[in-house]
C-alpha positions as CSV (number, residue, x, y, z in Angstrom):
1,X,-64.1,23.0,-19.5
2,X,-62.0,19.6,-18.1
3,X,-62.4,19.4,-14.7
4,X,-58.8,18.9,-13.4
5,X,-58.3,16.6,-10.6
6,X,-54.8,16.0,-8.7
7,X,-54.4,13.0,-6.1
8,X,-51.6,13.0,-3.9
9,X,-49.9,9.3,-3.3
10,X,-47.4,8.4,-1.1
11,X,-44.8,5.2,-1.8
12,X,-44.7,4.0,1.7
13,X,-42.6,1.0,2.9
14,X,-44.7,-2.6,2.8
15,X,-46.5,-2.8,6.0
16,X,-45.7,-6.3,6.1
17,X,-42.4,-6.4,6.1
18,X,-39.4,-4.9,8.6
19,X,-39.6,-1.6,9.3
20,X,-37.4,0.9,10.7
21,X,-34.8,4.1,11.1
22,X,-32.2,5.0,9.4
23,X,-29.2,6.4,11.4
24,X,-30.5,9.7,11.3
25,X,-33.2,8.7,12.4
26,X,-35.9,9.0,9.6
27,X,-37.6,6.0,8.0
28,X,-35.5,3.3,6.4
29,X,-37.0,3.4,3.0
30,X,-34.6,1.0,1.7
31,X,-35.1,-1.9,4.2
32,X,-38.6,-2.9,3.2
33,X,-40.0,-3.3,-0.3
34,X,-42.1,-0.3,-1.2
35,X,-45.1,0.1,-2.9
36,X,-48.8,2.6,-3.0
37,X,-49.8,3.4,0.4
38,X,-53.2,1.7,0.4
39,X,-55.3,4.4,1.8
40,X,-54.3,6.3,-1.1
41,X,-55.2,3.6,-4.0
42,X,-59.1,4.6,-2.1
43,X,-58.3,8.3,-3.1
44,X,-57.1,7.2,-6.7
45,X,-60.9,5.4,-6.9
46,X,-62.9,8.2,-5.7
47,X,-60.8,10.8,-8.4
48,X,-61.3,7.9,-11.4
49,X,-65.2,7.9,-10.1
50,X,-65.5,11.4,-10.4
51,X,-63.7,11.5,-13.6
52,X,-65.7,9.0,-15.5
53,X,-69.5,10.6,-14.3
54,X,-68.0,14.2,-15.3
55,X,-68.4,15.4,-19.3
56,X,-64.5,15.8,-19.6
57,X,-62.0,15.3,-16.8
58,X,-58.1,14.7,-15.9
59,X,-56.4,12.8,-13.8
60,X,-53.2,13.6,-12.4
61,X,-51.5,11.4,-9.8
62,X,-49.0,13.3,-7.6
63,X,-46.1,12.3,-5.4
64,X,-43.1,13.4,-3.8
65,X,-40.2,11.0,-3.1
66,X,-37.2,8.6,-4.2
67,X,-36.6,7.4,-7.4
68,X,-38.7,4.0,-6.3
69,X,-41.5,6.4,-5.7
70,X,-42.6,6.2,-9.7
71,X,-43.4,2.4,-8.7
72,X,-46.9,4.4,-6.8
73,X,-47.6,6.3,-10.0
74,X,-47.5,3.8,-12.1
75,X,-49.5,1.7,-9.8
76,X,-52.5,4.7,-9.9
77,X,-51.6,5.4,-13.9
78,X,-52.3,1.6,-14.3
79,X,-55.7,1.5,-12.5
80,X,-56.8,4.5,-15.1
81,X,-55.2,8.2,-14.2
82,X,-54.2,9.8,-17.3
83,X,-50.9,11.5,-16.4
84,X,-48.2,11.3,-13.5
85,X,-45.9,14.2,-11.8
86,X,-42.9,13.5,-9.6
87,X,-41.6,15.8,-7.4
88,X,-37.7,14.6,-6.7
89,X,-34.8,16.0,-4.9
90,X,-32.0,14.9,-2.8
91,X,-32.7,17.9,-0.6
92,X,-36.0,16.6,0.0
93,X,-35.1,13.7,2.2
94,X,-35.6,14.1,5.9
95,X,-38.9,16.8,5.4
96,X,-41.7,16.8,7.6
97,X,-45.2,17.0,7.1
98,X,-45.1,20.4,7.4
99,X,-42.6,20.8,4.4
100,X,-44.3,17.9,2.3
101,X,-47.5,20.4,2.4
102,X,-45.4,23.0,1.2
103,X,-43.9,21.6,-1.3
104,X,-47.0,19.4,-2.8
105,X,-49.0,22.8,-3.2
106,X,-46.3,23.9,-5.1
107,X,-46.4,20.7,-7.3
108,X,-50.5,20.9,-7.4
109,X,-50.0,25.3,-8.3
110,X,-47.8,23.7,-11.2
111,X,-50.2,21.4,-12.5
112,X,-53.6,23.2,-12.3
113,X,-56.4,21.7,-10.2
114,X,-60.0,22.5,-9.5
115,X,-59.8,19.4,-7.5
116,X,-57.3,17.9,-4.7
117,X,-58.5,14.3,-3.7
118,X,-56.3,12.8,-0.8
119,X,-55.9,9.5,1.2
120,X,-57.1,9.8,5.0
121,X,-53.5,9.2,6.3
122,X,-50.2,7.4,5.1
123,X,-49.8,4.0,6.4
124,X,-46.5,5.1,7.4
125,X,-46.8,8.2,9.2
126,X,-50.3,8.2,10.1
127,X,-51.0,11.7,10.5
128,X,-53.6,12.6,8.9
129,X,-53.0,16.2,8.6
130,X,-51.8,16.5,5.4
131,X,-55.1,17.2,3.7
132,X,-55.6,20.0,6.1
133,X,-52.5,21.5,5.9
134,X,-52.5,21.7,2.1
135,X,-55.9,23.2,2.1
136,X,-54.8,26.0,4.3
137,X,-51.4,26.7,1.9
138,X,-53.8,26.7,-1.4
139,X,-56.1,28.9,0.4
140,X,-59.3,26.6,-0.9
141,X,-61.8,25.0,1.4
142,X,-61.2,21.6,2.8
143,X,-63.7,18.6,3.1
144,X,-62.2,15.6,4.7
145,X,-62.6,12.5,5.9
146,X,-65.4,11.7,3.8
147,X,-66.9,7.9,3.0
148,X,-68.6,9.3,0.1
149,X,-68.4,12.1,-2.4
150,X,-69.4,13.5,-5.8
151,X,-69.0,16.9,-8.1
152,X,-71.5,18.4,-9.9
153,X,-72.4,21.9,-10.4
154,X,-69.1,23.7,-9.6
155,X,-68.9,22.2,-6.2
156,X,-68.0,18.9,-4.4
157,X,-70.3,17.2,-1.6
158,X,-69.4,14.4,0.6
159,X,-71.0,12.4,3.2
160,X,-68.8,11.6,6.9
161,X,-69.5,9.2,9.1
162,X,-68.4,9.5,12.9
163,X,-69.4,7.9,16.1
164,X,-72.0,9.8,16.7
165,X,-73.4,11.5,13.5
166,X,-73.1,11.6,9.9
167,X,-72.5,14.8,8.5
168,X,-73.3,16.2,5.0
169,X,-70.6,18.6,3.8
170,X,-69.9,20.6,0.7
171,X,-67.8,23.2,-0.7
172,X,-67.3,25.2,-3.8
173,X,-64.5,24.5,-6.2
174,X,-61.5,24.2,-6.1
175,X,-61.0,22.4,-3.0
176,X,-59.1,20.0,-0.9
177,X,-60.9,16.2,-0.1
178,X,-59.8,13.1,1.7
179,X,-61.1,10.1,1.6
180,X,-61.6,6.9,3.9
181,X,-61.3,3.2,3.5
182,X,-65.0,3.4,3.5
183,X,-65.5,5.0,0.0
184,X,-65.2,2.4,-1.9
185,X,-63.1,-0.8,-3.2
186,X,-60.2,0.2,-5.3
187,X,-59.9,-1.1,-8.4
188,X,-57.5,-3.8,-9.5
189,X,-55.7,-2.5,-12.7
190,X,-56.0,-4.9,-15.4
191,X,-53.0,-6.5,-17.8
192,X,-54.2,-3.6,-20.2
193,X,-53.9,-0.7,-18.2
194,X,-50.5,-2.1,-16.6
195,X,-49.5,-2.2,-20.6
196,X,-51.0,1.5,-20.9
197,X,-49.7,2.9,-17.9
198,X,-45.9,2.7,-19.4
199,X,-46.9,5.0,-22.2
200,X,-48.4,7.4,-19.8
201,X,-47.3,10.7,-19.5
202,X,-45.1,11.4,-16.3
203,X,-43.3,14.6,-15.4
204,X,-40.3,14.9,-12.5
205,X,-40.1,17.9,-10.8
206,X,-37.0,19.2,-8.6
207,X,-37.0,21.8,-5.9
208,X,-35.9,24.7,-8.3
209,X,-39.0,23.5,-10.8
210,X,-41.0,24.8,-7.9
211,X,-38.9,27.9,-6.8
212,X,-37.9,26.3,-3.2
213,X,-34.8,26.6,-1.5
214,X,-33.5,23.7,0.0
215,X,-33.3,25.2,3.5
216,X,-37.3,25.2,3.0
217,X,-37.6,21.0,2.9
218,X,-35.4,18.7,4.0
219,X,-34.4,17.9,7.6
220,X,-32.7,21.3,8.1
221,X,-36.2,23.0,7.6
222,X,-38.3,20.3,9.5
223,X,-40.0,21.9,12.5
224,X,-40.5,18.5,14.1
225,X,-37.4,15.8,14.5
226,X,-37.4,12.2,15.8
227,X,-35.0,12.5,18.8
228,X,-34.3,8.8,19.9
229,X,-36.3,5.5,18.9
230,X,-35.7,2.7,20.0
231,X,-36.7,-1.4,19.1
232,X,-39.4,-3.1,19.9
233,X,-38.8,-5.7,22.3
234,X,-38.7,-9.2,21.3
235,X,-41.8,-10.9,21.6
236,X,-41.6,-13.2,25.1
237,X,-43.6,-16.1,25.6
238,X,-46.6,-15.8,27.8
239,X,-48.1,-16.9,31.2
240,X,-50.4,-20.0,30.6
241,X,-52.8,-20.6,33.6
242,X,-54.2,-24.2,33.4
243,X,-58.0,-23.5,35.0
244,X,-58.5,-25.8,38.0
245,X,-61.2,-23.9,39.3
246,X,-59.4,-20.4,39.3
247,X,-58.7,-19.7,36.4
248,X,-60.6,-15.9,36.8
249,X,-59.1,-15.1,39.8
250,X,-55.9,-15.8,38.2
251,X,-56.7,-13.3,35.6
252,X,-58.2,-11.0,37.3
253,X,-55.2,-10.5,39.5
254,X,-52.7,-10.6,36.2
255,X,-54.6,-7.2,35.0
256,X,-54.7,-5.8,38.5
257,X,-51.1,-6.0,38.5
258,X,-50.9,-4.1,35.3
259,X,-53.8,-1.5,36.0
260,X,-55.6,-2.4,33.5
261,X,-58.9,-2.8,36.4
């Protein structure tokens, strides 16, 4: 039997360039250039790992977004995954994390899974609760945070590393893994499977496909909202001390002043 795996990408803006709100106060998606959240290109390596050590496996590369969000799948189809599925709605714009869980385990019922393989966290949002939260909707045990992992006998182990201790974890299948920037170098697709990738199978999905309602996603059924925000500060030129014999008293007294001794 083909051991079906599912990774969840996000298209994130670039986190080099300007990034912002919207008026309404979610991200601006269309002031930056967007492009794979790189935590999740980590996630995409483990799942193409585990693919090529199994007898037969899928991969299927999962998002939920804007139009521009096919620019992630294609990225992950490119560095090997065999098919794509995009979940897109207008209604969708504005959802939390909370509604993105709902509506990926839809997305992930629809496709068939014995395997869920996650980034840590989206470089936009940060969480890291996603995982988590999609674990509990599927009702299937959870594994996260892991810098190393592996399937084999009907069940996935994994190895985390913490401050203190590293723990050995596994679970039966199917269940829900993320993965850190410590698991392993992502690929680099090559000019072949850039060529490949556009031949690739890749299936959109709208709200109905999954039987949701739009009062379910969206900003109207977010349970968490982004009151105000407001801009960074411009960057102001700092003090410069010229040492003539104290200079540490100088800085000791500019942290004093600030608390942080």
């Amino acid at each position: 039997m083909s051991l079906k795996i599912v990774v969840c990408v996000k298209y994130v803006p670039d986190a080099t360039g300007d990034r912002g709100f919207a008026e309404d106060l979610t991200v601006d998606r269309e002031a930056a250039d967007g492009l794979l959240s790189e935590l999740d290109e980590y996630a995409v390596e483990q799942a193409l790992r585990i693919a090529e050590e199994a007898e037969e496996a899928e991969v299927t590369v999962l998002t939920m977004g804007p139009e521009d969000a096919t620019d992630a799948l294609r990225k992950a189809l490119s560095m090997g995954a065999d098919k794509a599925v995009h979940v897109e709605d207008d209604d969708l714009h504005g959802t939390d994390v909370l509604g993105t869980s709902l509506v990926l385990s839809k997305a992930v019922e629809h496709v068939g899974y014995d395997l869920v393989v996650c980034g840590m966290a989206s470089t936009d949002g940060g969480m890291g609760v996603l995982p988590a939260l999609l674990a509990e909707r599927l009702g299937v045990p959870q594994v996260t945070l892991l810098s190393e992992l592996s399937v084999a006998g009907g069940k996935v182990t994994g190895r985390r590393d913490g401050d203190a201790a590293t723990e050995h974890l596994e679970a039966a299948l199917p269940a829900v893994v993320s993965v850190t920037d410590q698991s392993g170098e992502a690929r680099y697709p090559s000019f072949k499977g850039i060529m490949a990738a556009k031949k690739k199978p890749l299936e959109t999905l709208d709200l109905s496909d999954l039987d949701l309602d739009a009062g379910q996603v969206g900003q109207e059924g977010a349970r968490t909202a982004v009151e105000s925000a407001t801009e960074r500060p411009a960057r102001t030129a700092g003090e410069i001390v010229t040492d003539e014999g104290e200079g540490a008293k100088a800085l000791a007294a500019f942290l004093a002043e600030r608390k942080f001794i």
